[in-house]
VOBA-1610 file (N, C-alpha, C; in pm, whole numbers, padded with zeros to 5 digits, always signed):
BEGIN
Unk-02283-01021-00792Unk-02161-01028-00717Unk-02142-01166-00659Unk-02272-01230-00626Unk-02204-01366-00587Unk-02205-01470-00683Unk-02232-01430-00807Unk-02186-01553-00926Unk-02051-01506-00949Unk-02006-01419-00924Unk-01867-01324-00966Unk-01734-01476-00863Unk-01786-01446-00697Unk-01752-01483-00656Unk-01777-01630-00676Unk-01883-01692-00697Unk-01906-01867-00690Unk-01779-01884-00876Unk-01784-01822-00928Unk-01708-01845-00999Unk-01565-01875-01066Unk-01512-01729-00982Unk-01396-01636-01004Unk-01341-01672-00835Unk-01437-01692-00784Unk-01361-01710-00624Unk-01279-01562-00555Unk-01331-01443-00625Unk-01309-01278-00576Unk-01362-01294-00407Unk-01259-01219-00330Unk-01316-01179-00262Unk-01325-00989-00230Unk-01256-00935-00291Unk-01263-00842-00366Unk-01309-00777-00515Unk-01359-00695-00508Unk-01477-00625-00599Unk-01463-00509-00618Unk-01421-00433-00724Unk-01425-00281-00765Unk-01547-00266-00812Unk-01612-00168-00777Unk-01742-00104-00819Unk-01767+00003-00855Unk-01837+00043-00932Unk-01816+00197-00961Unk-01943+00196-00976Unk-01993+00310-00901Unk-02122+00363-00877Unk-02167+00494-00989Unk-02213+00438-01183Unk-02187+00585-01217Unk-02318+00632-01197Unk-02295+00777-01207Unk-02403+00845-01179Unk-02488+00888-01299Unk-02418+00905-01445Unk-02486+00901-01573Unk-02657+00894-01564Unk-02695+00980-01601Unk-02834+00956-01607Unk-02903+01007-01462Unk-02904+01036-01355Unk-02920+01014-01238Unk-02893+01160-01181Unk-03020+01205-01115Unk-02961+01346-01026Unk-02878+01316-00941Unk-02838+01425-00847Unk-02755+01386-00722Unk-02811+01315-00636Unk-02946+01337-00603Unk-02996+01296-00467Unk-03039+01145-00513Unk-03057+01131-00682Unk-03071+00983-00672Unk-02986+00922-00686Unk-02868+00934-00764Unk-02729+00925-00711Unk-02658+00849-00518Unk-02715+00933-00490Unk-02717+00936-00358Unk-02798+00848-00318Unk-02900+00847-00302Unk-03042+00743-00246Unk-02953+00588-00342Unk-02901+00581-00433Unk-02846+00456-00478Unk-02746+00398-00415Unk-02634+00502-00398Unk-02516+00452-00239Unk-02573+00431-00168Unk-02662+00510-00072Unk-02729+00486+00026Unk-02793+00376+00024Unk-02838+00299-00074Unk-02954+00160-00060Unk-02877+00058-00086Unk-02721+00080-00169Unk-02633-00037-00151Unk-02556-00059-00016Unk-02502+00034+00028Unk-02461+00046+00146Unk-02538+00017+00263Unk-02667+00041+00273Unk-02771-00028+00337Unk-02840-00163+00325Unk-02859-00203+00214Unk-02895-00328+00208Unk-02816-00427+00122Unk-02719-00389+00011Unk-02625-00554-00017Unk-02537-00523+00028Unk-02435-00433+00080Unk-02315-00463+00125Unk-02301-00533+00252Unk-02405-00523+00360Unk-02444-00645+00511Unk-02393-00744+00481Unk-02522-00753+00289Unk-02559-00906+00277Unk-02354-00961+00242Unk-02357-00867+00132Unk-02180-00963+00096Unk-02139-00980+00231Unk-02101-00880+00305Unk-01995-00833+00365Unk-02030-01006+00438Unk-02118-01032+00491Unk-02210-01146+00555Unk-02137-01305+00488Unk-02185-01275+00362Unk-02188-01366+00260Unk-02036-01457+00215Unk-01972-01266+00169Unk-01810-01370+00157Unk-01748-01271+00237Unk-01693-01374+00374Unk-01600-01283+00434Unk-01514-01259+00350Unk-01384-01185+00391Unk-01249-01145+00391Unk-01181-01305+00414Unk-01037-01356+00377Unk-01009-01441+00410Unk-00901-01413+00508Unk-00854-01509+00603Unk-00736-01456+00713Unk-00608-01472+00570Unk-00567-01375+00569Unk-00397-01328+00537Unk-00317-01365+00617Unk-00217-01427+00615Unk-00071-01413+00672Unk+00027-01307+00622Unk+00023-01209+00703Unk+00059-01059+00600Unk+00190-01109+00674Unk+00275-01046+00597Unk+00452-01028+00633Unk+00527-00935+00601Unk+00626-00898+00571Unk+00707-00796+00540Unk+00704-00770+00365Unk+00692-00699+00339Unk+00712-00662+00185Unk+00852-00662+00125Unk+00912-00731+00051Unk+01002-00693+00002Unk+01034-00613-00092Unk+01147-00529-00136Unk+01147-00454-00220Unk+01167-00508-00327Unk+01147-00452-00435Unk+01120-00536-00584Unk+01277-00507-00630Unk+01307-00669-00699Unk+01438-00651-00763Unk+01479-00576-00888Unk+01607-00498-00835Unk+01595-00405-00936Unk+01650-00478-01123Unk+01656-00570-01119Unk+01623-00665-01254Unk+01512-00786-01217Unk+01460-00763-01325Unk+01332-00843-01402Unk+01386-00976-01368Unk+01270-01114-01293Unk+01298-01206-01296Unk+01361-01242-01179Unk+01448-01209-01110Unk+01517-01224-00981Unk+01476-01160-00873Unk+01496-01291-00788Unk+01369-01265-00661Unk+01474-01110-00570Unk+01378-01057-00493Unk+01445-00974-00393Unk+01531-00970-00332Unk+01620-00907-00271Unk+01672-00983-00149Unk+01655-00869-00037Unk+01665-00998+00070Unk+01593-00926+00228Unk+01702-00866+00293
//
């Protein structure tokens, strides 16, 4: 995850935890040990960046032309 990021510059990450192969409880004991020990480290590692969130506009109803507010 952090060559993902030194690379790609993500600060977001979809993960999918499959369980294939894996009882429940080890299943489980595997969330449990990411969630316990690398997600600190990212969460640590690459913050979140500050957003300037604003109003959403609604999408124009033709292709190509910006919104209007």
């Amino acid at each position: 995850m952090h060559r993902y990021h030194e690379q790609f510059g993500h600060t977001v990450l979809h993960l999918h935890a499959d369980a294939s192969g894996l009882t429940d409880t080890e299943h489980r004991r595997s969330l449990e040990l990411f969630q316990a020990e690398a997600a600190p480290v990212l969460r640590r590692d690459i913050p979140d960046p500050p957003f300037d969130w604003g109003p959403v506009l609604p999408a124009s109803p033709v292709a190509g032309l910006p919104a209007r507010a």
